[in-house]
Structures are given as structure tokens and as C-alpha cells.
PLY file of the C-alpha trace (Angstrom):
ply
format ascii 1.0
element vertex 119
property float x
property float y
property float z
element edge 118
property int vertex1
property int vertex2
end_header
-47.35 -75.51 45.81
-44.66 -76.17 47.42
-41.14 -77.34 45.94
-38.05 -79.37 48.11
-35.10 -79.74 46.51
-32.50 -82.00 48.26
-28.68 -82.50 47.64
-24.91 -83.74 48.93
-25.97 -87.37 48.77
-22.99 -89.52 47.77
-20.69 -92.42 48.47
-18.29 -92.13 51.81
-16.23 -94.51 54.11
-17.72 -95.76 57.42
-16.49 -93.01 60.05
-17.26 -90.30 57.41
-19.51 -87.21 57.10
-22.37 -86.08 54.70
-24.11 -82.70 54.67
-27.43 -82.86 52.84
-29.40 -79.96 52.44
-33.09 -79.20 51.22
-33.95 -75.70 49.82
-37.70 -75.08 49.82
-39.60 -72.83 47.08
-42.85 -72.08 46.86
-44.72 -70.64 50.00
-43.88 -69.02 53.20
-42.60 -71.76 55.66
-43.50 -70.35 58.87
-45.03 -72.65 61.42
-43.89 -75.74 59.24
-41.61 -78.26 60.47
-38.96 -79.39 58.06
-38.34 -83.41 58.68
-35.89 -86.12 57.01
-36.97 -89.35 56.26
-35.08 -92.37 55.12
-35.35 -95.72 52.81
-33.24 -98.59 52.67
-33.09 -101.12 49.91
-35.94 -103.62 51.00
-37.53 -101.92 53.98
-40.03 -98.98 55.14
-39.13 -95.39 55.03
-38.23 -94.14 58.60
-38.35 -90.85 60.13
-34.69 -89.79 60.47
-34.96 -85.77 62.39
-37.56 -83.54 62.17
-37.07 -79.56 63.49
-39.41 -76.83 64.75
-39.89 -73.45 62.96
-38.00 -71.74 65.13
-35.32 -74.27 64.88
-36.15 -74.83 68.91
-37.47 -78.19 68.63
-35.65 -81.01 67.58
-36.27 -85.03 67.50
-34.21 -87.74 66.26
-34.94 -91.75 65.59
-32.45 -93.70 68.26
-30.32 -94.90 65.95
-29.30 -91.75 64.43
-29.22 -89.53 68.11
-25.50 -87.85 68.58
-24.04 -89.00 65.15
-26.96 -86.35 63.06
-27.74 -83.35 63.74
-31.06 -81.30 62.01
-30.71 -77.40 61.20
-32.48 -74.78 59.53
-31.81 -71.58 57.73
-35.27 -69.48 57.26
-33.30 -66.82 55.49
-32.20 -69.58 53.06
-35.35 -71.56 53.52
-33.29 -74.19 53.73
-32.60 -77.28 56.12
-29.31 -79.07 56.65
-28.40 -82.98 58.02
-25.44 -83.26 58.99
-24.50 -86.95 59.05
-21.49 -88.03 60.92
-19.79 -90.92 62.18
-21.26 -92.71 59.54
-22.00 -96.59 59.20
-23.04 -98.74 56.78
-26.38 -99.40 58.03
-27.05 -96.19 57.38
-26.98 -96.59 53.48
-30.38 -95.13 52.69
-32.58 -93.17 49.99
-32.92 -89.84 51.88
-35.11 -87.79 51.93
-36.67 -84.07 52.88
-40.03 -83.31 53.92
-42.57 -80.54 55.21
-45.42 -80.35 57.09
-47.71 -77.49 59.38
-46.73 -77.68 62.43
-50.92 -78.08 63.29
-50.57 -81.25 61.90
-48.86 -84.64 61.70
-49.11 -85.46 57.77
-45.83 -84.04 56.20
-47.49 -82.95 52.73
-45.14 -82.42 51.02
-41.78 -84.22 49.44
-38.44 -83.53 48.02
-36.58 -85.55 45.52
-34.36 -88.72 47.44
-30.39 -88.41 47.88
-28.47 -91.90 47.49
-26.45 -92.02 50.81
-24.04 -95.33 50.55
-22.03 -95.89 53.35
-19.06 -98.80 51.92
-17.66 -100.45 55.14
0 1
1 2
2 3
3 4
4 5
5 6
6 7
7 8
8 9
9 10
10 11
11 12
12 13
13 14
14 15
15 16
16 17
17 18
18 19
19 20
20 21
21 22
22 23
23 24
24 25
25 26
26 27
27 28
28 29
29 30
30 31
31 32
32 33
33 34
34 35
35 36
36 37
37 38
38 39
39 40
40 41
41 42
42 43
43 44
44 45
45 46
46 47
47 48
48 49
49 50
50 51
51 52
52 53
53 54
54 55
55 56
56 57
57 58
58 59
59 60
60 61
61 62
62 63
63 64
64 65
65 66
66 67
67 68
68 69
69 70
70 71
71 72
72 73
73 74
74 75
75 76
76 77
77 78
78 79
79 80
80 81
81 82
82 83
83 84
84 85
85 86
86 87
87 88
88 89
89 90
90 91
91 92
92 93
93 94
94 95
95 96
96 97
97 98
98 99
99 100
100 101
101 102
102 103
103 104
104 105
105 106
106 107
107 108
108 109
109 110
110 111
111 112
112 113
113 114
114 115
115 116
116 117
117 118
């Protein structure tokens, strides 16, 4: 079984910075690729960044590409977004996920983050 736990949610200005990070328990994560997802009040989640194993591979929804940034630690088994330049629309439940990189299910969850973003 496999645990996520996510944190550095919070409340910050339009123009500002969040670093949320999700530490994994539970198994070995090699060949699994760590993604973030998002909610907003009202609507769908949405994939937000997903990264390789190797940390090699990285993808990003549109809206997000050159303000986020996806990393890993495998020595920390532990995967960091880095949220900057901030806007309200991004105001969102966030939150971490995994999945084998031999498939496209991510199986399994962390708990959300609260990300407000006041204008």
C-alpha cells in the first residue's frame, strides 16, 4: 500500500509563490511517475504536472507551463510544485498522485492542499 502525504498549501497574494510537497511511504517508487492534479470549487479535477522516474520527463497543463515547475527527490521519495507567479484562477484543492509508469491510471492518492490565491 502505498501512502502520499501532501503539504505547504495556504493562502498567498496574486504574484506569490507556494511550494507543495508530497512524501510517499509505502513501496519502492521506481518506474512510477509522481503527478499533481487540481480541483476548483465547482469544476473537474485537472492534471496540473506529472514527472518521470528519473525526473527526465516532465509535462505540464497550458495554463500552468513557465509559472510551475514539477521535481522529485528519490532519496526523499518525495515530489515538490513549485507554484509561482501565482493568480487567482489558480485557487484549487491540490493534489499528489502516483502511478507505474506501464500505465495511465494513477492508483494511488494523497490527501488535497487548499491553495487560495486572494487577488
Amino acid at each position: 500500500q502505498v501512502q502520499l502525504v501532501v503539504s505547504g498549501g495556504g493562502l498567498v497574494q496574486a504574484g506569490g509563490s507556494l511550494r507543495l510537497s508530497c512524501a510517499a511511504s509505502g513501496r519502492t517508487f521506481s518506474n512510477y511517475v509522481m503527478g499533481w492534479f487540481r480541483q476548483a470549487p465547482g469544476k473537474e479535477r485537472e492534471f496540473v504536472a506529472a514527472i518521470t522516474w528519473s525526473g527526465g520527463g516532465t509535462t505540464y497543463t497550458d495554463s500552468v507551463k513557465g509559472r510551475f515547475t514539477i521535481s522529485r527527490d528519490n532519496a526523499k521519495i518525495t515530489t515538490y510544485l513549485q507554484m509561482s507567479s501565482l493568480k487567482p484562477e489558480d485557487t484549487a484543492v491540490y493534489y499528489c498522485a502516483a502511478r507505474s509508469q506501464y500505465t495511465t491510471n494513477y492508483s494511488s492518492w494523497g490527501q488535497g492542499t487548499q491553495v487560495t490565491v486572494s487577488s
